[in-house]
NUTOR-448816 format. One record per residue (C-alpha): residue in one letter; x, y, z. Coordinates in nm, 3 decimals. Example, Ala and Ser with C-alpha at 12.3 -4.5 7.8 and 13.67 -1.06 7.14 Angstrom:
BEGIN
+------+---------+---------+---------+
: type :       u :       v :       w :
+------+---------+---------+---------+
:    a :   1.230 :  -0.450 :   0.780 :
:    s :   1.367 :  -0.106 :   0.714 :
+------+---------+---------+---------+
END
This chain:
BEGIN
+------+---------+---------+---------+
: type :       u :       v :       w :
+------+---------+---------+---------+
:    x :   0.000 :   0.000 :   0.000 :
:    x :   0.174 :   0.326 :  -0.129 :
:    x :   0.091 :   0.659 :   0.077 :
:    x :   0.067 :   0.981 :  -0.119 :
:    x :   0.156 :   1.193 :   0.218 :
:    x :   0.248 :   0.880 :   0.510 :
:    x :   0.135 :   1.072 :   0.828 :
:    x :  -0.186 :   1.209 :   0.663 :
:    x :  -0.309 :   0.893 :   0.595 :
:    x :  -0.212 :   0.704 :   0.871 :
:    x :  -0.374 :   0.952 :   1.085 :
:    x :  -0.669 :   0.902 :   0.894 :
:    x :  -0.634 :   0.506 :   0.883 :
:    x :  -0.559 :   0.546 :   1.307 :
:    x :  -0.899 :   0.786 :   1.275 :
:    x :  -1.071 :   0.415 :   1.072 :
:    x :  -1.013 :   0.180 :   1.320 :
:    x :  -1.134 :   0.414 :   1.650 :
:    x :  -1.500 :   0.337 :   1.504 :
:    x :  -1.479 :  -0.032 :   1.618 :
:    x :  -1.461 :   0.111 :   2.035 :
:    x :  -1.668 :   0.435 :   1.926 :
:    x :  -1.957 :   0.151 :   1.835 :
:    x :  -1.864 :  -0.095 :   2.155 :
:    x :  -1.868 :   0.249 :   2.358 :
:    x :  -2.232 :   0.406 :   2.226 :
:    x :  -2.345 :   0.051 :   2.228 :
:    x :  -2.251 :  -0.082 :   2.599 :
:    x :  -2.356 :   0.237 :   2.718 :
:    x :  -2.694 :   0.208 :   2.551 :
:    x :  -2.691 :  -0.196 :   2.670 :
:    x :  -2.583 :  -0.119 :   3.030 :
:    x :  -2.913 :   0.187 :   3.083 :
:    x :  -3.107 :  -0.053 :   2.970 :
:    x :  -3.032 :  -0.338 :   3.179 :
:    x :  -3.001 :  -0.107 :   3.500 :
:    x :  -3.359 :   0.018 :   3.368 :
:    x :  -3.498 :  -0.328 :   3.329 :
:    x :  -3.354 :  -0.417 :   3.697 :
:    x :  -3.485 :  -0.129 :   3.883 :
:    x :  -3.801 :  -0.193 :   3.700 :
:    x :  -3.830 :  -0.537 :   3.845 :
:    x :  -3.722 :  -0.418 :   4.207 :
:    x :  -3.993 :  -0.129 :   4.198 :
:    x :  -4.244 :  -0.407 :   4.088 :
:    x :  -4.159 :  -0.629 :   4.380 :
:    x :  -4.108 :  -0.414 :   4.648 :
:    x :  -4.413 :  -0.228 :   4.593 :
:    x :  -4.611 :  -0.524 :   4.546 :
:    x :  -4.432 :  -0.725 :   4.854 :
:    x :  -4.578 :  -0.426 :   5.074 :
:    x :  -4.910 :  -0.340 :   4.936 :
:    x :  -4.962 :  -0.732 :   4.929 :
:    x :  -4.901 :  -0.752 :   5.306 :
:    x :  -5.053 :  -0.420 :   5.368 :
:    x :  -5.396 :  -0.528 :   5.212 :
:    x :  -5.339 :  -0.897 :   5.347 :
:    x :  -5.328 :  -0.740 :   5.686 :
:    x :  -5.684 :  -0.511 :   5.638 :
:    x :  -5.835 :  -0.787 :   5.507 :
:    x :  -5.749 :  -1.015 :   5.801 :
:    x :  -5.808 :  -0.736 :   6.017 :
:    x :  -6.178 :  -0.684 :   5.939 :
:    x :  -6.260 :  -1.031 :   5.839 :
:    x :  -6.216 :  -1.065 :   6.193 :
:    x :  -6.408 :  -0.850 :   6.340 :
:    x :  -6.734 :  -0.973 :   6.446 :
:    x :  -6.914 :  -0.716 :   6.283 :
:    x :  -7.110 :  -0.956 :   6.080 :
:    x :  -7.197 :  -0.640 :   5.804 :
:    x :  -6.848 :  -0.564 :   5.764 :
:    x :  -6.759 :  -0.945 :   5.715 :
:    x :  -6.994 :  -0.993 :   5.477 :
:    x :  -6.938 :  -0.699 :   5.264 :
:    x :  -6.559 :  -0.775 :   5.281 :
:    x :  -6.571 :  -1.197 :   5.161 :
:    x :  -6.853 :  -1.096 :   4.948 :
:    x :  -6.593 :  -0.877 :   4.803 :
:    x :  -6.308 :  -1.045 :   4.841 :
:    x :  -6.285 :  -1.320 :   4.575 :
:    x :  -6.375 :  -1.090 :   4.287 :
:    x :  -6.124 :  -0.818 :   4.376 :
:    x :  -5.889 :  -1.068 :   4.434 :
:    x :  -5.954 :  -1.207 :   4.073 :
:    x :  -5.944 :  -0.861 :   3.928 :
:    x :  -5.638 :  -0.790 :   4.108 :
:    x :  -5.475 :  -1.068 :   3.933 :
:    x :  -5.572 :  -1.025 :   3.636 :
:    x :  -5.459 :  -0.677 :   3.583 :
:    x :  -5.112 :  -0.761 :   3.736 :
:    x :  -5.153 :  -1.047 :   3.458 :
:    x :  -5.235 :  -0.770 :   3.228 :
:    x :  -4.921 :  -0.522 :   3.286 :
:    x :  -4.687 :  -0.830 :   3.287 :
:    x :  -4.751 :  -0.971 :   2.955 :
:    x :  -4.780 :  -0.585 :   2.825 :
:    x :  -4.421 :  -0.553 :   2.945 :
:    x :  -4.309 :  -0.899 :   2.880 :
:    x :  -4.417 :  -0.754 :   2.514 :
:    x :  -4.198 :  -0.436 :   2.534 :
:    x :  -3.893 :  -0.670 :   2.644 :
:    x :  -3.970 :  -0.921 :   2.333 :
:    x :  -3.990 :  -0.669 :   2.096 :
:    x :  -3.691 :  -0.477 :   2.172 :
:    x :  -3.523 :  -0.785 :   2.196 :
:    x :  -3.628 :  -0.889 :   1.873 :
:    x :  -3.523 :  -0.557 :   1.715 :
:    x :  -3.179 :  -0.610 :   1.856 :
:    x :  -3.138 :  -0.961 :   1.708 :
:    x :  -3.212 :  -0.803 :   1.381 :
:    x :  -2.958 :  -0.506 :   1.379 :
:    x :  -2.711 :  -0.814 :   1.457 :
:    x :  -2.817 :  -0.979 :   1.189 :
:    x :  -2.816 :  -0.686 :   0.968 :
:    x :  -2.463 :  -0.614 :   1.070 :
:    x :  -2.367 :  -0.973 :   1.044 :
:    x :  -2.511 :  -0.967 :   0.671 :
:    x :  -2.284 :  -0.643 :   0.555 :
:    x :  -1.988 :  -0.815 :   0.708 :
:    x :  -2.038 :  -1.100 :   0.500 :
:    x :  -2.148 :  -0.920 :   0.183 :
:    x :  -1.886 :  -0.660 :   0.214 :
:    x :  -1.587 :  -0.797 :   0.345 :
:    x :  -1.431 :  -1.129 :   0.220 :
:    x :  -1.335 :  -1.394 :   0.494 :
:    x :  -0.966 :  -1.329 :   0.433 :
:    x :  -0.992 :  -0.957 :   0.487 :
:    x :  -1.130 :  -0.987 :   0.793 :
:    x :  -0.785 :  -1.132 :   0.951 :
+------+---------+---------+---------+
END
């Protein structure tokens, strides 16, 4: 390989190969926010449920109870469809998330394969040495 002016273009050729950690960088920085984001998410989730669960768990208890018979009848008259509602919307916002996570994960496996493609179609097996 001849150079018309040496330092020029090694400079630039020096400039060529930064891309490779400029694309690791953007993209492990990009990777690692959304992992953090996906783990917080998950803590938030449990946490919050853990202590509502045990905070309504408690009421419930609390005034089934009670000997009030109007106020134990209202609440297990209650009870089993709130419960079942309850459920099902946590059921709900799972798979609606569980959705989010497929998707974007599915979008990622195709930019790999994209990427994987132009490597193949652009750069013979011996050039990439």
């Amino acid at each position: 390989m001849s150079f018309d002016d040496a330092d020029t273009d090694r400079a630039v050729l020096e400039e060529y190969k930064k891309t490779c950690s400029i694309i690791f960088g953007k993209a492990s920085h990009s990777q690692m926010r959304y992992l953090q984001a996906s783990v917080e998410l998950q803590q938030s989730l449990l946490n919050s449920c853990d202590s509502l669960l045990a905070q309504q768990t408690r009421w419930f208890e609390e005034n089934l109870s009670q000997q009030d018979g109007k106020s134990i009848n209202v609440i297990s008259l209650n009870l089993k469809t709130f419960v079942h509602g309850y459920t099902a919307t946590v059921d709900m916002a799972m798979t609606m998330l569980s959705i989010v996570y497929d998707f974007t994960t599915t979008q990622i496996e195709r930019y790999r394969k994209l990427i994987d493609m132009l490597n193949n179609s652009y750069f013979l097996p011996e050039l990439r040495k």
